[in-house]
N, C-alpha and C positions, 0 to 999 in steps of 0.2 A: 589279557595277560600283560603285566608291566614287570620292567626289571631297571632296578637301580644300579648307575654306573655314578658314584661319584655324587654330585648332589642335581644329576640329570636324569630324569626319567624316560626309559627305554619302551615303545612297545614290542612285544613278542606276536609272530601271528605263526600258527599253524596251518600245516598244508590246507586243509581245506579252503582258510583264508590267502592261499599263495593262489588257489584255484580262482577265487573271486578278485584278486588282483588283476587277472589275466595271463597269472603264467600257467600255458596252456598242456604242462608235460607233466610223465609221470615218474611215480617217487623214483623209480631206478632212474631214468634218465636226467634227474636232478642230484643223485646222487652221485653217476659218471662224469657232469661239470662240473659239481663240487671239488671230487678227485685233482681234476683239471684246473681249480682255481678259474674257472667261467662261471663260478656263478657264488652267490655268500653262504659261507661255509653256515651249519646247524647247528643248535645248542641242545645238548641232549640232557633237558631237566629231569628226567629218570630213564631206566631202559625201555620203556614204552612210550615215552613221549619225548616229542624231538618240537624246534619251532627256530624262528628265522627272525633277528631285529628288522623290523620294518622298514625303519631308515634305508640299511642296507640291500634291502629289496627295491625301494623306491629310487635309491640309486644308480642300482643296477637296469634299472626300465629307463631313466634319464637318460643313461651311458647307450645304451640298446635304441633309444628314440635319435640322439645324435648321429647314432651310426650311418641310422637310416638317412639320414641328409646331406653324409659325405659319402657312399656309396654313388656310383653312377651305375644305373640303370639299361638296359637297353632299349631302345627303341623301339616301336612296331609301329613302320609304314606301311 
């Protein structure tokens, strides 16, 4: 799926393809961080199909992969 924004071309991926990203949740609980703005909002290309810019997604996994590196952890001695 692609979507034009301007003279740039957008991919669209749907859940299932959110699933083989590695985002590992489901639709309601993606829909709760939505709400939340923790997570990219959906584009709903009809009432039965909804889908996510990919960009956005891959951003979001960068932003989530950072996180992970300035978190400190705890130990186990």
């Amino acid at each position: 799926m692609r979507a034009i924004q301007g003279s740039m071309s957008r991919r669209l991926v749907d859940y299932k393809q959110l699933k083989a990203m590695g985002i590992p949740w489901s639709r309601e609980h993606i829909y709760r961080l939505e709400a939340k703005n923790a997570f990219p909002r959906r584009l709903y290309l009809s009432p039965q199909r909804i889908a996510w810019f990919e960009d956005e997604i891959l951003e979001f996994l960068d932003t989530k992969a950072a996180e992970r590196h300035s978190r400190e952890y705890p130990t186990h001695d």
